[in-house]
C-alpha positions as CSV (number, residue, x, y, z in Angstrom):
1,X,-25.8,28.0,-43.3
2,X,-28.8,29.1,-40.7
3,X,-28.1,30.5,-37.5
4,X,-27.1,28.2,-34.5
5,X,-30.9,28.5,-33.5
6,X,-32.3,26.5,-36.1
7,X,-29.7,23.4,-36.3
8,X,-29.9,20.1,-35.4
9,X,-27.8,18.5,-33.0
10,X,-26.1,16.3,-35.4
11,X,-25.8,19.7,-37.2
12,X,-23.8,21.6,-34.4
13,X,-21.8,18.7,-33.2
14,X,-20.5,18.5,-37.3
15,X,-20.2,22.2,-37.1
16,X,-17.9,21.7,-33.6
17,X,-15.7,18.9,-35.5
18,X,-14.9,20.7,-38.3
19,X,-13.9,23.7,-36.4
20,X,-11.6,20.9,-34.4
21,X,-10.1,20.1,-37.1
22,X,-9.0,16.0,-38.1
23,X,-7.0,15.1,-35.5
24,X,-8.7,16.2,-32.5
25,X,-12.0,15.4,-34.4
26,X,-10.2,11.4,-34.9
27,X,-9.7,11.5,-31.4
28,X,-13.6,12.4,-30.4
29,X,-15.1,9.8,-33.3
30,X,-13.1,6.8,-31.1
31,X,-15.5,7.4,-28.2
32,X,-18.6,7.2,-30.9
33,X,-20.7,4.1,-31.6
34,X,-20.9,3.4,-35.5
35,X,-24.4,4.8,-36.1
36,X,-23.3,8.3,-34.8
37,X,-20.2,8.2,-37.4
38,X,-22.1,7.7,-40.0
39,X,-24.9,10.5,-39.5
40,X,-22.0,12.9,-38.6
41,X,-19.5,11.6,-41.4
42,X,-22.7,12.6,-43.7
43,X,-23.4,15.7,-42.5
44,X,-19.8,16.9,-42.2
45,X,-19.3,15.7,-46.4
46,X,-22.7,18.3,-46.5
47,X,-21.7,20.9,-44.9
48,X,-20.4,23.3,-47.8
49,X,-19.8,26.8,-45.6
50,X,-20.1,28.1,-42.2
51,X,-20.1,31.3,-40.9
52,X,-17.3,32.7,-38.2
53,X,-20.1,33.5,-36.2
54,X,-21.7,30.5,-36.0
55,X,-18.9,28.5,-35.7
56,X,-18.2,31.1,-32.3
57,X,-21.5,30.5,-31.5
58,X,-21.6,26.5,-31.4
59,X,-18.3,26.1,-29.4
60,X,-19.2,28.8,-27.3
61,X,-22.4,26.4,-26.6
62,X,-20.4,23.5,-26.0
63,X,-18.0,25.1,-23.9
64,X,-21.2,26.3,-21.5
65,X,-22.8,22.6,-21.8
66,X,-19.3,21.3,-20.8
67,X,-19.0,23.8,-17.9
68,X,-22.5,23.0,-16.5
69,X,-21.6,18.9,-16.8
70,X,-18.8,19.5,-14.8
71,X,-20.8,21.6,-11.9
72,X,-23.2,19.1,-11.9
73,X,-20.2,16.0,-11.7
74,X,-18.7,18.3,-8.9
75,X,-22.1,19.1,-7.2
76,X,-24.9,18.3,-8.4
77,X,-27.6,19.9,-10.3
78,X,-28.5,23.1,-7.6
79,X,-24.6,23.3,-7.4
80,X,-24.4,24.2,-11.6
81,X,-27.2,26.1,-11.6
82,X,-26.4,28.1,-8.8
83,X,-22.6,28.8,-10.8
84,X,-24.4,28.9,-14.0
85,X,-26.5,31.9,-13.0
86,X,-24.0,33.8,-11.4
87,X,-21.9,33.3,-15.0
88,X,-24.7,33.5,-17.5
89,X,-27.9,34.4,-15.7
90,X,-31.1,32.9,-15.1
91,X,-32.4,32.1,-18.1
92,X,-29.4,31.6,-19.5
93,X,-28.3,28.8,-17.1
94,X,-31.5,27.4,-16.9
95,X,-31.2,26.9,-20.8
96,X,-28.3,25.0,-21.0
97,X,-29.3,22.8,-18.0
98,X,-32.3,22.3,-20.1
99,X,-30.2,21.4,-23.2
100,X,-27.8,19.5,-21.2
101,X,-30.4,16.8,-19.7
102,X,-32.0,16.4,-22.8
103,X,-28.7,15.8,-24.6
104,X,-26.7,14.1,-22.2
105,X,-28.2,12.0,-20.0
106,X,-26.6,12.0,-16.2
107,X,-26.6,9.0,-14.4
108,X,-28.6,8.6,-11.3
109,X,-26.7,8.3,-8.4
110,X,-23.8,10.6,-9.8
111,X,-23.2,12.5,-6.8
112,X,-22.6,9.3,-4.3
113,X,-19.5,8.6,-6.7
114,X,-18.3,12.1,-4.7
115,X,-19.0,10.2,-1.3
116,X,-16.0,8.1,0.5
117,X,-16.7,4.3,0.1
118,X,-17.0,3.8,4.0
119,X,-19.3,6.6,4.3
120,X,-21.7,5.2,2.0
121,X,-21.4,1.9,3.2
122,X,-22.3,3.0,6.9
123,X,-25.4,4.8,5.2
124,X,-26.2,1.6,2.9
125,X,-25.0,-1.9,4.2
126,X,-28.5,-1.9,6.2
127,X,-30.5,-1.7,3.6
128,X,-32.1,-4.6,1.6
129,X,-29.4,-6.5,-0.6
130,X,-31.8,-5.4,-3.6
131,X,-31.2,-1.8,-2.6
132,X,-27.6,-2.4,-2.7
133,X,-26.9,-3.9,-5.8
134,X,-29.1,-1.1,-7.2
135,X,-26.9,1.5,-6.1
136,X,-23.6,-0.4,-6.6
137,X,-24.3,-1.2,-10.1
138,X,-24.3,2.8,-10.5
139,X,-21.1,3.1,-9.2
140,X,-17.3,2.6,-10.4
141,X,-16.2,-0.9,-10.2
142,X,-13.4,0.3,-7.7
143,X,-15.9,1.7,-5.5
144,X,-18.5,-1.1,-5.8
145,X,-16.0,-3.8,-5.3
146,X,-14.5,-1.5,-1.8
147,X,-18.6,-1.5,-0.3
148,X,-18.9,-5.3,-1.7
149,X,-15.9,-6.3,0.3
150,X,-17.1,-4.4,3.5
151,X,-20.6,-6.6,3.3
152,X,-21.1,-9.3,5.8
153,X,-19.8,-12.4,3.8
154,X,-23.8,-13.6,4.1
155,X,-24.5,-10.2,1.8
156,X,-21.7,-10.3,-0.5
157,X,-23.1,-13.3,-2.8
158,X,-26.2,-12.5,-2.8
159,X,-25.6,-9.2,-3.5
160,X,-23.2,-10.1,-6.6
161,X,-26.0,-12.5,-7.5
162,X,-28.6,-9.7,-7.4
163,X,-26.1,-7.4,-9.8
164,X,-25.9,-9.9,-11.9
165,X,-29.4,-10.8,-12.6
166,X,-30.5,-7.4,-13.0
167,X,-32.0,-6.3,-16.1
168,X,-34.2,-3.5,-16.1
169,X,-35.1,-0.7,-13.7
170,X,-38.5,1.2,-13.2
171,X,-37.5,4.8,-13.0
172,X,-40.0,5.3,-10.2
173,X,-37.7,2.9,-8.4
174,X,-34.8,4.7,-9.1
175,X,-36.1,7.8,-8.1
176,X,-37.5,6.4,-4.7
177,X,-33.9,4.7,-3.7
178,X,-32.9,8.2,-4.9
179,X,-35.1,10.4,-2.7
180,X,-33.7,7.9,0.2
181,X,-30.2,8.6,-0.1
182,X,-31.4,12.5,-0.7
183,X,-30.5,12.7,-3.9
184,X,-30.0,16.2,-5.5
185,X,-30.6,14.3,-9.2
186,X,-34.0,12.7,-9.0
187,X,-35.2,15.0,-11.5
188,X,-32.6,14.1,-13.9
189,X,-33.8,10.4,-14.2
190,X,-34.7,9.1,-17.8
191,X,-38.3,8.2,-18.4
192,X,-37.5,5.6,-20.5
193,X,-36.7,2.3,-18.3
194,X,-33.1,2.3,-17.5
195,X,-30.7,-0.9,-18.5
196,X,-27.9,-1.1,-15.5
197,X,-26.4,-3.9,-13.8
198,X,-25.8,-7.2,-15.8
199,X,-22.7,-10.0,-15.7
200,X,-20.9,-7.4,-16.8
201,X,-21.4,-5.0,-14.0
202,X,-20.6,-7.7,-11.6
203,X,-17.3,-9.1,-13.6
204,X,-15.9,-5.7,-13.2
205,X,-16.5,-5.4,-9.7
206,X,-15.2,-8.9,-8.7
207,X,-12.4,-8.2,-11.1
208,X,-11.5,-5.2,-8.6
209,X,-12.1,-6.9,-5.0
210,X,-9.8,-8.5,-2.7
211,X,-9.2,-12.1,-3.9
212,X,-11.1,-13.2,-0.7
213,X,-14.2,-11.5,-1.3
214,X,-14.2,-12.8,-5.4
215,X,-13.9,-16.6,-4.2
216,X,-16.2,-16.5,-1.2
217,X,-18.7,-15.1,-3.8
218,X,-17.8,-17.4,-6.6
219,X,-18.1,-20.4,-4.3
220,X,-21.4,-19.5,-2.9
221,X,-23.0,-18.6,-6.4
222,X,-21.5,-21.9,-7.8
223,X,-23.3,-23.9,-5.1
224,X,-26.7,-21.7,-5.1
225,X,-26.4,-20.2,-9.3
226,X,-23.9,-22.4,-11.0
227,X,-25.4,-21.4,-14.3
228,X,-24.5,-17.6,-13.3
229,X,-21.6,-18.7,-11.5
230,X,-20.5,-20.5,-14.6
231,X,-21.2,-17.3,-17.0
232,X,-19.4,-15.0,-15.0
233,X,-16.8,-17.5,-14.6
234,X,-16.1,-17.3,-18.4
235,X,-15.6,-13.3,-18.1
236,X,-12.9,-13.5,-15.1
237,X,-9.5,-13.7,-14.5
238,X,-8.0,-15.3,-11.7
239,X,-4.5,-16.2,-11.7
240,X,-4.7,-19.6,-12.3
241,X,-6.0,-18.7,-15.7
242,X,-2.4,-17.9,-16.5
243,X,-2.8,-21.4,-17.9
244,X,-4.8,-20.0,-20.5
245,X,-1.9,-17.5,-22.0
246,X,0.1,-18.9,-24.8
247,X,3.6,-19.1,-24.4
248,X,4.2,-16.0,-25.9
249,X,1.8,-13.9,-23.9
250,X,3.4,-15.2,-20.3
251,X,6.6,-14.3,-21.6
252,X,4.8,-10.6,-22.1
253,X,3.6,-10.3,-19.0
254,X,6.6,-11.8,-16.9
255,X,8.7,-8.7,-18.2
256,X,6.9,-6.6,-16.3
257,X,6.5,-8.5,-13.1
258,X,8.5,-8.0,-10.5
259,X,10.0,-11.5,-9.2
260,X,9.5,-10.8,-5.8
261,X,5.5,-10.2,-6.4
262,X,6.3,-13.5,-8.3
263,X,8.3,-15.8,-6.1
264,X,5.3,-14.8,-3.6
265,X,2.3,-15.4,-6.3
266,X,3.8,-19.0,-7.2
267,X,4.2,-19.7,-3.3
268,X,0.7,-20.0,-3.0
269,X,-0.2,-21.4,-7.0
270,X,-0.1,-25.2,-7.5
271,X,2.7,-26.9,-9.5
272,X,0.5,-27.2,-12.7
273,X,0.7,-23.0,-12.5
274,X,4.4,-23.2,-11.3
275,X,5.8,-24.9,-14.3
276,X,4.2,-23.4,-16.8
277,X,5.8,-20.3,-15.4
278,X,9.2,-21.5,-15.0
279,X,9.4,-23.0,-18.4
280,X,9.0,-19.9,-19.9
281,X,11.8,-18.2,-18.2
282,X,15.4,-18.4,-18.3
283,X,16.3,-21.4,-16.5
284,X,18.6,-18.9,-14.6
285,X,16.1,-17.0,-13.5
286,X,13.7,-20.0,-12.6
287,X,16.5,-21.2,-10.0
288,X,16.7,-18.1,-8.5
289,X,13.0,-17.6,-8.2
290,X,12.6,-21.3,-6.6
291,X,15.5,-20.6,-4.1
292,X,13.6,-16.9,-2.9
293,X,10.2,-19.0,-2.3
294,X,12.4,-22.0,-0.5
295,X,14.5,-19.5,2.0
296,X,11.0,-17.3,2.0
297,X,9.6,-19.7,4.2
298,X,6.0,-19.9,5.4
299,X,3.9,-16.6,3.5
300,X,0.7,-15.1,4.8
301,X,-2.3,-15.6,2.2
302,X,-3.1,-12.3,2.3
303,X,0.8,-11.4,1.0
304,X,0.0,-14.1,-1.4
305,X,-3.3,-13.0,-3.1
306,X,-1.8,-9.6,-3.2
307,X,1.1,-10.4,-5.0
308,X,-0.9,-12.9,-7.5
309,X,-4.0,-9.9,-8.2
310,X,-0.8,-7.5,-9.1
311,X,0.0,-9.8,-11.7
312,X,-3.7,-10.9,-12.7
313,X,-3.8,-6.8,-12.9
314,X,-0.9,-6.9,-15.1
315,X,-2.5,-9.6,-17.8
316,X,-5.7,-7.5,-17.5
317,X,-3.8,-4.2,-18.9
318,X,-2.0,-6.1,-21.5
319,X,-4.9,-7.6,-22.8
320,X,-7.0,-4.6,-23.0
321,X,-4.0,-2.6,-24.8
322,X,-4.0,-5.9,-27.2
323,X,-0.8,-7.0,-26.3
324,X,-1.8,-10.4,-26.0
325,X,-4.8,-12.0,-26.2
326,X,-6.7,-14.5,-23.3
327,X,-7.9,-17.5,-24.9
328,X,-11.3,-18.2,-23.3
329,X,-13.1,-19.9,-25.8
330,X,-16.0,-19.7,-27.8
331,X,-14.7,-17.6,-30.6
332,X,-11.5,-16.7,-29.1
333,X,-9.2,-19.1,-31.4
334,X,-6.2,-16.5,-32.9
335,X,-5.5,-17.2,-36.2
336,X,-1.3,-16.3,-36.4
């Protein structure tokens, strides 16, 4: 085997796995697309013999790469090369930086997902709704959806709507938007053009808002994009989707729903929603769930869309742990 100088990536990174050994290597190949199983499934079944020294010599490269990813999460790119220099020296540092942005690419905008939502939305909510959904689409959908919420109600469509439609970015516009917000990663931008926002983007973030925010939006883009509206529509839950659960699956989720959050969710659902609930229940338990919203009295909506997005967050993580399965057509049928 040649010296750690002369491999490939693909080369090092089936080095680094088969030092792992199976079970921590299983663990990595889940986070891999197909393609890069293959080439590294093929070059692990080739690799006949490696030294101890390079094996030291690869992890101890990954281990530096890791180190100066995390700087640069923490602080930025000055940030890990300032710690990387004081660990491993100038050139050193300055090689694995090097080996780092050419291998994995760091998002623009990475160091605003350090900055506190309402900071960032005193610094941004001026700027043009273009801007905005530029930057948000960068961000996690937690803190996207806490800025989108903050937006005048006028913003917050057309904002989503901007997400939405966005396809490709020219990394000169990046860079500018960038250089705006002082960015310390301008440098790291990928020449290539940049695919970000999309209905996904914006499903997650509506996903995560207040249940205000999602319906003032949806409601505006169904009047002024109903096609959009309509798409992104498909790739939501609200709570009224319960509807769409099979027996089975609301009997799933109603286990782990507190009947409190419940008795207040079905306050505020119509009787369409309410029935299919209570018929899958105990008819114990439905008594005693109709008597808490009766002596409840009158409920705030706010208590109400609370109560229902705790449960629409409790369908969400059953679904994505396949636990049960949200029929919403177009392929979706469940063959039992």
């Amino acid at each position: 085997m040649a010296d750690k100088e002369t491999l490939s990536g693909v080369q090092k990174a089936a080095i680094l796995l088969i030092t792992l050994g199976p079970e921590k290597s299983a663990l990595v190949f889940k986070h891999l697309k197909e393609e890069e199983i293959e080439d590294l499934t093929l070059e692990i079944a080739n690799t006949k013999s490696v030294t101890p020294q390079v094996k030291e010599q690869v992890i101890n490269e990954f281990y530096e790469v890791c180190l100066a990813q995390q700087y640069i999460a923490e602080g930025g790119i000055g940030y890990a090369k300032e710690l990387l220099e004081k660990a491993l020296g100038n050139e050193k540092a300055m090689d694995v930086i090097g080996k780092l942005t050419a291998s994995l690419q760091v998002k623009p905008f990475e160091f605003v997902k350090k900055t506190d939502a309402s900071q960032l939305l005193n610094f941004i909510q001026d700027e043009h709704p273009q801007t905005i959904a530029l930057i948000l689409s960068y961000l996690s959908s937690g803190q996207a959806a806490s800025i989108l919420a903050s937006l005048t109600p006028e913003k917050q469509a057309d904002v989503a709507r901007r997400i939405a439609t966005m396809d490709r970015t020219s990394p000169d516009v990046i860079k500018e938007v960038e250089r705006v917000l002082e960015t310390k990663l301008s440098s790291l931008v990928n020449q290539d053009y940049t695919v970000i926002g999309g209905v996904d983007a914006v499903v997650d973030i509506l996903n995560t808002v207040d249940r205000g925010t999602e319906k003032h939006i949806m409601e505006t883009l169904e009047v002024e994009e109903p096609e959009l509206a309509d798409e992104i529509r498909k790739k939501m839950f609200v709570f009224e989707d319960i509807l769409l659960l099979d027996d089975r699956a609301i009997q799933r989720v109603l286990r782990d729903v507190d009947n409190n959050d419940l008795a207040i969710a079905c306050k505020g659902s119509n009787e369409e929603v309410q029935t299919r609930i209570f018929n899958n229940m105990s008819k114990r338990l439905a008594e005693m769930i109709k008597e808490d919203m009766e002596f409840m009295g009158p409920v705030r909506m706010k208590d109400v869309e609370e109560a229902q997005q705790k449960i629409v967050n409790i369908i969400r993580k059953l679904e994505d742990s396949a636990e049960i399965v949200i029929s919403r057509g177009g392929g979706d049928e469940v063959i039992v």
